[in-house]
GUDREN-657726 format. One record per residue (C-alpha): residue number from 1; residue in three letters; chain; x, y, z. Coordinates in steps of 0.02 Angstrom, whole numbers, plus 50000, padded with zeros to 5 digits. Layout:
% residues N
NUM;Ala;A;X;Y;Z .
...
% end
This chain:
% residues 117
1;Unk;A;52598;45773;56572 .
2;Unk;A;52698;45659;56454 .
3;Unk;A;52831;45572;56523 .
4;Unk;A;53007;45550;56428 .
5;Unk;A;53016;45373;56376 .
6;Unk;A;53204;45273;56410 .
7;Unk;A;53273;45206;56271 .
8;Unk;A;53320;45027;56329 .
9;Unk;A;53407;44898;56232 .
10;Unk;A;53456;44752;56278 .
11;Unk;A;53520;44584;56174 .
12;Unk;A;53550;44410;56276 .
13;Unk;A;53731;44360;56230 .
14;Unk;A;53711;44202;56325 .
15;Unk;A;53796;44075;56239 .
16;Unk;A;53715;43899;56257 .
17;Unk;A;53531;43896;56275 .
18;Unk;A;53439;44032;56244 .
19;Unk;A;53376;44156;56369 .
20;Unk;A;53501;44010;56510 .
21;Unk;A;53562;44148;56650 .
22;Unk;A;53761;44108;56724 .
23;Unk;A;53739;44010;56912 .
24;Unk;A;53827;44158;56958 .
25;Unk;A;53795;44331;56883 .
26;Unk;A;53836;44516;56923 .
27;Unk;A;53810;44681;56825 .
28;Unk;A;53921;44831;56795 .
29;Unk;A;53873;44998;56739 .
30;Unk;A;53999;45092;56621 .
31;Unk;A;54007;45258;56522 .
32;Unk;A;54096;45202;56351 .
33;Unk;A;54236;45297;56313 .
34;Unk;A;54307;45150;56161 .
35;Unk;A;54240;45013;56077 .
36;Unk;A;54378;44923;55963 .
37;Unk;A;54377;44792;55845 .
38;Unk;A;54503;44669;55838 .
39;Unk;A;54505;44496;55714 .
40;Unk;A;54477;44413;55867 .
41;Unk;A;54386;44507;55992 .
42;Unk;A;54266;44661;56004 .
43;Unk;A;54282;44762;56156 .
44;Unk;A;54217;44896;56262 .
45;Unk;A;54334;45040;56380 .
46;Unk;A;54246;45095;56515 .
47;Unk;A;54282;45279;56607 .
48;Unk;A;54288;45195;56753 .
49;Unk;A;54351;45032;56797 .
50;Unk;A;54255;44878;56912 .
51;Unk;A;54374;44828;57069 .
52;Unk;A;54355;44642;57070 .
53;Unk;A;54458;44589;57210 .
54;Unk;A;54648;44620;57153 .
55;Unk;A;54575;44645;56979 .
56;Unk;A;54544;44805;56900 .
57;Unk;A;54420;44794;56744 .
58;Unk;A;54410;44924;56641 .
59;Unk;A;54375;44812;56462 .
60;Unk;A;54227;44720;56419 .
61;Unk;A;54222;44602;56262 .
62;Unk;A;54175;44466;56166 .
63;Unk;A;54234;44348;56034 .
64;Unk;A;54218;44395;55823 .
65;Unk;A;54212;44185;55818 .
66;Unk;A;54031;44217;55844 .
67;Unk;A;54003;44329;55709 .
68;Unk;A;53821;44380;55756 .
69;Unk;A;53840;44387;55947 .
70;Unk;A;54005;44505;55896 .
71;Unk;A;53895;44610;55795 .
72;Unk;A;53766;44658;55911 .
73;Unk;A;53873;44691;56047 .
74;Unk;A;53947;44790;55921 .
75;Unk;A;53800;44871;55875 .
76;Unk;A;53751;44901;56055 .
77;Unk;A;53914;44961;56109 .
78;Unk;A;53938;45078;55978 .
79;Unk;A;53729;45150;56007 .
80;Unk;A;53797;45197;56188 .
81;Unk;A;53965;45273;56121 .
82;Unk;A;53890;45392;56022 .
83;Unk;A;53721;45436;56100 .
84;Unk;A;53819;45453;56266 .
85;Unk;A;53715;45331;56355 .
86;Unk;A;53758;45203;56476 .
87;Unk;A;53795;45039;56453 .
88;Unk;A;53743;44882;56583 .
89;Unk;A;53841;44715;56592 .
90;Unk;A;53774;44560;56659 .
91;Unk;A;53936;44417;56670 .
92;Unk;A;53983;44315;56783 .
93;Unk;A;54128;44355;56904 .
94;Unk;A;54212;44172;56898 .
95;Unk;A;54220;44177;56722 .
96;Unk;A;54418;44208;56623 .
97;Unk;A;54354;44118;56470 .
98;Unk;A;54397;44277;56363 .
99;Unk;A;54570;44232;56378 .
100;Unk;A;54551;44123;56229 .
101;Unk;A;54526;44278;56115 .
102;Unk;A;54620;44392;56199 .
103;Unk;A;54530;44467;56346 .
104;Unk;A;54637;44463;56486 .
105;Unk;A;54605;44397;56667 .
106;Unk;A;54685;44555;56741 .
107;Unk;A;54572;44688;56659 .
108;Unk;A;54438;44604;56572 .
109;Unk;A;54277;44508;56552 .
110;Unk;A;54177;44443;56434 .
111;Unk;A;53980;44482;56483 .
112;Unk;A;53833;44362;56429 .
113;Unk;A;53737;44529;56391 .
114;Unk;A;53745;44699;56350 .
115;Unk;A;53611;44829;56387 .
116;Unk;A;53621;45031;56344 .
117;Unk;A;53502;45150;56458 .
% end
């Protein structure tokens, strides 16, 4: 009996060294339901949001200053959106840098990567 293979991509955002993980790293799972592009950011809407704390993230994005980490996490993203699939964030909990581009600190965070299965 053949088995049906899972499609499973998944692209290192890490920023830094190559292949570095966070001290401190979590994952989310999320069913798309938006990916938006912004000049300065690229994110993801999730159906369901992670309770982190007080914190309610439903948004998941990344900066266009890096113009090919934005476009695979584009490219990612937007496979999930409209294949239906499921999308997997690694990031690190302590982290608010997105604030710089626009992700906010009460319902977002910016993930080093971005897997769809």
């Amino acid at each position: 009996m053949n088995q049906p293979k899972k499609l499973l991509i998944a692209l290192a955002l890490v920023t830094g060294v190559a292949g570095a993980v966070p001290a401190i790293a979590a994952d989310f799972s999320c069913s798309p339901t938006e990916v938006a592009v912004f000049s300065n950011r690229i994110h993801v809407k999730c159906s369901s949001a992670l309770q982190d704390g007080t914190t309610t993230i439903w948004y998941w994005a990344v900066s266009t200053s890096d113009a090919q980490r934005a476009n695979r996490f584009l490219s990612t993203a937007s496979t999930a959106l409209v294949s239906g699939r499921m999308l997997r964030f690694s990031y690190n909990p302590a982290d608010a840098s997105g604030t710089s581009f626009g992700c906010l600190t009460k319902d977002c965070r910016t993930p080093w990567a971005i897997a769809v299965y």
